[in-house]
N, C-alpha and C positions, 0 to 999 in steps of 0.2 A: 390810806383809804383808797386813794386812785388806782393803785395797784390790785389791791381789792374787786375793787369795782372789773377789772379790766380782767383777771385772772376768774372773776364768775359769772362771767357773757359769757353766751355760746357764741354769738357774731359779733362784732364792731360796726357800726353804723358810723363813717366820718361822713359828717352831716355839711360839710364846705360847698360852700358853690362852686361850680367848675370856671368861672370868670376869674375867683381869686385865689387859685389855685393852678393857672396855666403854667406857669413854672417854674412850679415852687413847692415840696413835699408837706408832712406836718408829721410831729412826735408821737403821733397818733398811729401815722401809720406803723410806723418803728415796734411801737408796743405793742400793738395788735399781732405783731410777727415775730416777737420775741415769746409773746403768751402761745402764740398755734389759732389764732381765732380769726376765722374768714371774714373779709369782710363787704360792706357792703358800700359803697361813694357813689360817684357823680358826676360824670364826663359829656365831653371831653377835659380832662385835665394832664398834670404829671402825677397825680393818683390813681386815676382811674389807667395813665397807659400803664404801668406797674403794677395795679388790679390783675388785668388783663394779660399781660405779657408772662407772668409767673400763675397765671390762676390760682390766685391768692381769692378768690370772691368775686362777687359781681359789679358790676359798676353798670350804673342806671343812668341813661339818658336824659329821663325823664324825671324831672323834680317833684314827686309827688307820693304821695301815702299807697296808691296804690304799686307803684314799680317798687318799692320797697316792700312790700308783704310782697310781692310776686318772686323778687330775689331772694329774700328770708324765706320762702317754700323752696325756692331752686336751690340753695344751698343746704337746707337742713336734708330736703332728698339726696342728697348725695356728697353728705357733711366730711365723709371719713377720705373722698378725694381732697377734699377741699383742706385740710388738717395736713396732709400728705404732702401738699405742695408746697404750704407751709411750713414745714419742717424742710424741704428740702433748699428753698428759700432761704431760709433762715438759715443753714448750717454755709449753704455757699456765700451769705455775707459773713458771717463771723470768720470764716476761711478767709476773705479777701480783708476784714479789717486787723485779724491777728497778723496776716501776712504782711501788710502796711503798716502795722505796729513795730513787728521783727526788723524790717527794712528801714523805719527809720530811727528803730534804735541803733542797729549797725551802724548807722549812717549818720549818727549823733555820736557816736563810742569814736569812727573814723577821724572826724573834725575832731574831737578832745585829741585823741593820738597826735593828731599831727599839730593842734595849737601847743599839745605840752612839748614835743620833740624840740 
């Protein structure tokens, strides 16, 4: 069902406050960026600097009903960037988590090599 959920948003709203959230990410963001869907948080945090940093979506200042429809128009106007950098996002971590994968399977195969020898 959550996958659901997640895969028929257009945007992501992580609704965290920027207090408990200084540095510390959430599984939310991960899914959001696994699905392509911009999103939209609330900084300063280590959400919103990742928001930010990848223009992944907006991240609001301001904790309030209205900077969230004001993001949710900024984004939907110019949705197919915003999808774009997600996807690009998104392929440079799975490049860096397969790569980290590779490496310490190597590197788990090595220490078996050399515990058997």
């Amino acid at each position: 069902v959550y996958n659901a959920w997640i895969a028929s948003a257009d945007i992501i709203l992580i609704p965290y406050l920027p207090n408990a959230f200084k540095m510390r990410t959430s599984g939310l963001l991960t899914d959001a960026v696994m699905h392509g869907k911009p999103i939209i948080c609330f900084g300063p945090s280590s959400i919103s600097d990742i928001v930010f940093k990848h223009k992944l979506g907006i991240s609001c200042m301001n904790v309030s009903a209205d900077s969230i429809l004001l993001a949710a128009n900024k984004i939907f106007c110019n949705y197919h960037l915003y999808v774009a950098s997600m996807y690009r996002y998104k392929n440079v971590r799975l490049d860096r988590h397969l790569m980290t994968n590779q490496v310490d399977s190597l590197l788990s195969e090595t220490v078996d090599l050399c515990i058997s020898s």
